[in-house]
VOPAGU-2260 file (C-alpha; in pm, 1 decimal, decimal comma):
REM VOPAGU-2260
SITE   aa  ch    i         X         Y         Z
SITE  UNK   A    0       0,0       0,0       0,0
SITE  UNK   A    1     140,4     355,7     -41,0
SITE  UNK   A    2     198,9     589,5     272,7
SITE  UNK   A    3    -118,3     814,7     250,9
SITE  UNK   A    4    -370,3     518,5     218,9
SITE  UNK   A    5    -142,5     329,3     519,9
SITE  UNK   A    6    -168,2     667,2     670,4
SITE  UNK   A    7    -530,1     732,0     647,8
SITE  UNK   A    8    -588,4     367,7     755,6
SITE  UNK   A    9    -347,5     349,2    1085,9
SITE  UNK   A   10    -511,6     678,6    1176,0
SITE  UNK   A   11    -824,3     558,3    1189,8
SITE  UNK   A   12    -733,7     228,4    1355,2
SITE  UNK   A   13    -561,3     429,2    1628,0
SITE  UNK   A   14    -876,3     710,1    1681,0
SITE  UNK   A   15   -1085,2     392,8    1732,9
SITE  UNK   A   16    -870,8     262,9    2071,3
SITE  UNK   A   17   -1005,6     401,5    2368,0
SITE  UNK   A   18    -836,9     624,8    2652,9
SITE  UNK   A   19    -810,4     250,4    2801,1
SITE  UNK   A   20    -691,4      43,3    2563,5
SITE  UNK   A   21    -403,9     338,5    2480,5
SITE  UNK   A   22    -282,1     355,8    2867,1
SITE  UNK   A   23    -254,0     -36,6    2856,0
SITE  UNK   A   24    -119,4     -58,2    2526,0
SITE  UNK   A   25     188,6     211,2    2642,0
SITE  UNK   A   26     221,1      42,9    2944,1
SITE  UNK   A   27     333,5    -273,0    2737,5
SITE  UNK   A   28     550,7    -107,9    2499,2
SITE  UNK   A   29     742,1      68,1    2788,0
SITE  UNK   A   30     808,5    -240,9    2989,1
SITE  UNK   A   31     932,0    -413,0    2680,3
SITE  UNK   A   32    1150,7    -113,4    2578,9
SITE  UNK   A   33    1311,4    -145,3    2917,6
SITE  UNK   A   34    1318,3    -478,1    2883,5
SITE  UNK   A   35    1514,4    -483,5    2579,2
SITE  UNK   A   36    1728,2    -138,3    2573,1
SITE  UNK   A   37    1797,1    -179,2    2946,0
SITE  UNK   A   38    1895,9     196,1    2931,5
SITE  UNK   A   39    2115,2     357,0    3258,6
SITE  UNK   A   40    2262,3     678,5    3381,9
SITE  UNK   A   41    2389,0     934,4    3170,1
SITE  UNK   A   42    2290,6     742,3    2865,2
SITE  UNK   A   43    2122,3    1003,5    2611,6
SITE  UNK   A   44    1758,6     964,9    2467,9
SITE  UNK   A   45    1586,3    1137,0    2230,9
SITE  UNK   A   46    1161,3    1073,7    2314,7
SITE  UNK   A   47     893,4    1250,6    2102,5
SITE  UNK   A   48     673,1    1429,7    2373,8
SITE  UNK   A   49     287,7    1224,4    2306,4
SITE  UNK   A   50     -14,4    1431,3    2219,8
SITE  UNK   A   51    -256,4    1268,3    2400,0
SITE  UNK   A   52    -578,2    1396,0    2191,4
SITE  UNK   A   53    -395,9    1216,2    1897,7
SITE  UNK   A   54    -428,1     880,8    2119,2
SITE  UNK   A   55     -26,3     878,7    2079,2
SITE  UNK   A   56     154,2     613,8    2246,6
SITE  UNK   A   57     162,4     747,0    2639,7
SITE  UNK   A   58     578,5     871,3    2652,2
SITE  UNK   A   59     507,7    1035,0    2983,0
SITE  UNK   A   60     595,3     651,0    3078,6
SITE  UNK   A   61     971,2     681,0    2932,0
SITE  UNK   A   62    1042,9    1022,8    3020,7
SITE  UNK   A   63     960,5    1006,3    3409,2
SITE  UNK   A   64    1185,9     672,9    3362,3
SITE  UNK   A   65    1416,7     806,2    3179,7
SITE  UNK   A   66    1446,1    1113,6    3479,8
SITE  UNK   A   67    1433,2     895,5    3786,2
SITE  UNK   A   68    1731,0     700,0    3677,3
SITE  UNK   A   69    1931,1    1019,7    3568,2
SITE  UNK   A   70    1939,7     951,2    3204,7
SITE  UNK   A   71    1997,2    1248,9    2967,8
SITE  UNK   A   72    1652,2    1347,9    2800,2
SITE  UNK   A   73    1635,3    1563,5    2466,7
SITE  UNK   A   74    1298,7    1618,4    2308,1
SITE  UNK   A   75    1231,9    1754,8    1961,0
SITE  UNK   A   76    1083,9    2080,2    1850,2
SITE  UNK   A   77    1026,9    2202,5    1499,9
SITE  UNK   A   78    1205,7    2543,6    1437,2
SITE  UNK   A   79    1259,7    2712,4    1114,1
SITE  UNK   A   80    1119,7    2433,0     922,7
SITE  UNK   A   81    1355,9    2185,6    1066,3
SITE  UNK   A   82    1303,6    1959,8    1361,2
SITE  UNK   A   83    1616,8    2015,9    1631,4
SITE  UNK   A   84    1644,0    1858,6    1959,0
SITE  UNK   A   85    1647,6    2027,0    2316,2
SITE  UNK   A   86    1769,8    1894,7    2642,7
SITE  UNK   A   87    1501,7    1881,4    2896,4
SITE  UNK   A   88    1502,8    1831,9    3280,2
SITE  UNK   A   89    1189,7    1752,1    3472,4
SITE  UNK   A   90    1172,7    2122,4    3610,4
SITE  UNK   A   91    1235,1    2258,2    3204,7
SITE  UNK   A   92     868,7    2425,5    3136,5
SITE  UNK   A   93     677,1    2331,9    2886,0
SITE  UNK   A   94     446,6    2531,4    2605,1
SITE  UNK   A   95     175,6    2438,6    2364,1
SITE  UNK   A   96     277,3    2492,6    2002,9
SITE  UNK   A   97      24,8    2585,8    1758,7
SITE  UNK   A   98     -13,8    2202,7    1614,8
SITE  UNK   A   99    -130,9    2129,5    2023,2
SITE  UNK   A  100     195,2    1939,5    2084,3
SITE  UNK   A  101     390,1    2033,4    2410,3
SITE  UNK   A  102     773,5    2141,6    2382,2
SITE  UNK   A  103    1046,1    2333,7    2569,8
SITE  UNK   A  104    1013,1    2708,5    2550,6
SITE  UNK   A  105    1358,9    2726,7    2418,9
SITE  UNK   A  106    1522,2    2739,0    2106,2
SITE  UNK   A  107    1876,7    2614,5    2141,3
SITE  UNK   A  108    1938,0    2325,9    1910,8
SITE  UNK   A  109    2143,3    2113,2    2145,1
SITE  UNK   A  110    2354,5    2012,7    1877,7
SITE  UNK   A  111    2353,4    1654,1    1975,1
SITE  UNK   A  112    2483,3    1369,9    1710,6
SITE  UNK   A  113    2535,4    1107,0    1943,3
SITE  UNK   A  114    2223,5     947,2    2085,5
SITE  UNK   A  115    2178,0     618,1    2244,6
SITE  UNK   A  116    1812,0     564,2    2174,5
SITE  UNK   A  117    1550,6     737,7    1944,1
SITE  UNK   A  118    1251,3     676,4    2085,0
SITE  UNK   A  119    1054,7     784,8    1764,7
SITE  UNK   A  120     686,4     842,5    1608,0
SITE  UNK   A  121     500,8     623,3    1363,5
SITE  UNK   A  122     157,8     537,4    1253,0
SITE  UNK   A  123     259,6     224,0    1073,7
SITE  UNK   A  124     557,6      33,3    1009,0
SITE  UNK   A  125     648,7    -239,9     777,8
SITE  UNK   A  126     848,6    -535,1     827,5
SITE  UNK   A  127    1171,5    -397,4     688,0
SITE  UNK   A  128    1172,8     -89,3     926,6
SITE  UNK   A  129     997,7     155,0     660,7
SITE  UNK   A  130     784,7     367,0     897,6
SITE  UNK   A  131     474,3     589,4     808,4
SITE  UNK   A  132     456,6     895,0    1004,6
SITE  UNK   A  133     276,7    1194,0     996,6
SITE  UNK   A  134     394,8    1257,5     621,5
SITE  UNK   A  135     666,9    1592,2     711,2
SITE  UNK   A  136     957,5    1410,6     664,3
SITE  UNK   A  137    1143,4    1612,8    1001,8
SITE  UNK   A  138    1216,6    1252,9    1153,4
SITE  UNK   A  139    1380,2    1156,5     806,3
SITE  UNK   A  140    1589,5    1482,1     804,8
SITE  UNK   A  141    1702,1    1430,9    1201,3
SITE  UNK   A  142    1819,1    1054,5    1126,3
SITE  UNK   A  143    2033,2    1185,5     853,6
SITE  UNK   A  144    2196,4    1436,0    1055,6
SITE  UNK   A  145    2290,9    1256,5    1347,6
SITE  UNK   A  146    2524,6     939,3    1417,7
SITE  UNK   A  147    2393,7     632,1    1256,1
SITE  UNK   A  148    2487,3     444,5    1526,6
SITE  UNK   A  149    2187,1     585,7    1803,7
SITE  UNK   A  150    1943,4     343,9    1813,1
SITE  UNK   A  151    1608,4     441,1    1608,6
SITE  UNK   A  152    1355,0     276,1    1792,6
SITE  UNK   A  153     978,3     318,6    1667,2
SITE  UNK   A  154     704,1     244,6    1931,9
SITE  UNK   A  155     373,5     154,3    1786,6
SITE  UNK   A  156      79,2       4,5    1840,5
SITE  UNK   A  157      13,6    -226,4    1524,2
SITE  UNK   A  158     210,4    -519,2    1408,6
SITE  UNK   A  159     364,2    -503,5    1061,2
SITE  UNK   A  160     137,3    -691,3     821,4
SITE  UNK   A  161     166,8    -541,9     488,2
SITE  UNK   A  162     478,3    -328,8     250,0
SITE  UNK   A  163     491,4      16,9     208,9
SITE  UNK   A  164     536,4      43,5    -205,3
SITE  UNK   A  165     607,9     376,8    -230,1
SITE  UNK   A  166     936,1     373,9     -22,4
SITE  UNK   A  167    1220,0     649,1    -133,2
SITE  UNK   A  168    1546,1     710,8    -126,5
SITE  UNK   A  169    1581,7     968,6     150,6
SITE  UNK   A  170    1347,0     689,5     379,0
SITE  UNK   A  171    1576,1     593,6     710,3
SITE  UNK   A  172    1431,4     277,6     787,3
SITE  UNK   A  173    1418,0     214,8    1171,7
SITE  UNK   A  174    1639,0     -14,5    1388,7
SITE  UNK   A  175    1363,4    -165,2    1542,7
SITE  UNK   A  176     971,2    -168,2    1646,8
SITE  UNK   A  177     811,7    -238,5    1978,9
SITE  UNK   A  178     481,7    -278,6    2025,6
SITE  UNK   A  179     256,7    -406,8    2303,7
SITE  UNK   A  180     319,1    -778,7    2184,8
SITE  UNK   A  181     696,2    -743,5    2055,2
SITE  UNK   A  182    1025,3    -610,3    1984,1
SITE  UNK   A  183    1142,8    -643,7    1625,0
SITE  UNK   A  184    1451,1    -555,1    1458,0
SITE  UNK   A  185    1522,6    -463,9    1134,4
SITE  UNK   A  186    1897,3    -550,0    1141,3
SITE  UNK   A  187    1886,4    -803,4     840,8
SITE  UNK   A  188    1659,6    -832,6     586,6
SITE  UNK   A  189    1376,1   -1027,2     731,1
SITE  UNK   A  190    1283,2    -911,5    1108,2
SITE  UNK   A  191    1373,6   -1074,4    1363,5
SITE  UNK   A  192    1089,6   -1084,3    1638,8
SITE  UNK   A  193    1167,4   -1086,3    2020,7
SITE  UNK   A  194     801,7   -1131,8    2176,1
């Protein structure tokens, strides 16, 4: 299928979860995150901040993790067109952009390359990493400008179960997938599932 039908369909798969199902559903895919990442102190990890009205996977979950056990949270903002990534602490306050998604008052591009884990967006993602987002292409542009080793780690709630055909060259396929029943990873060709 090509990325505006997938994205039409996964969006209306997701609006039709309820406040329930989402909570339980995060839940799941933050245990097995932690599960498999295992991530410690002063590790650095770039989380998406959730928009809850969106019935986003719930990353209040990783954040107040990743804070509690003193590992070093940046969050992305879009500025000038481009999406850059600030540091945040728990105390860092946080504003409503005009698109109804929360993000640090500030600016400053932290200038970050080296990332252990991108915890990262998606609507849908196929079984060879190929992930449909919300169609802006800022995720695309931050994978290419940071160190291809960090970890790109989608979190989702659907399984992979069919291609995306219209996949392009400037497409940075993710590392791996977790959702509430399993981890993949997209290190080969075929995934490799971790349930």
């Amino acid at each position: 299928m090509k990325k505006v039908e997938l994205r039409k369909k996964y969006l209306q798969k997701r609006e039709t979860l309820s406040q329930d199902e989402v909570l339980s559903f995060s839940q799941k895919i933050f245990e097995k995150f932690i599960l498999q990442f295992k991530p410690v102190e002063n590790q650095k990890v770039h989380c998406f901040l959730s928009v809850s009205e969106m019935s986003e996977v719930d990353t209040n979950l990783f954040i107040n993790y990743f804070f509690e056990h003193h590992i070093r949270v940046f969050v992305p903002k879009i500025y000038q067109k481009k999406l850059i990534s600030v540091e945040i602490t728990k105390d860092t306050p946080l504003i409503k952009s005009s698109w109804g998604i929360e993000e640090p008052k500030s600016n400053e591009d932290s200038g970050e390359k080296n990332y252990d884990f991108v915890v990262t967006p998606l609507l849908y993602c196929d079984n060879q990493g190929n992930r449909v987002g919300y169609g802006k292409g800022y995720y695309d542009g931050f994978f290419s400008n940071i160190n291809s080793n960090s970890l790109r780690i989608g979190i989702g709630f659907f399984t992979p179960n069919e291609d995306i055909d219209d996949v392009w060259e400037g497409d940075i396929p993710l590392d791996y997938l977790v959702t509430p029943t399993e981890v993949l990873s997209f290190g080969g060709i075929t995934s490799k599932s971790t349930k």
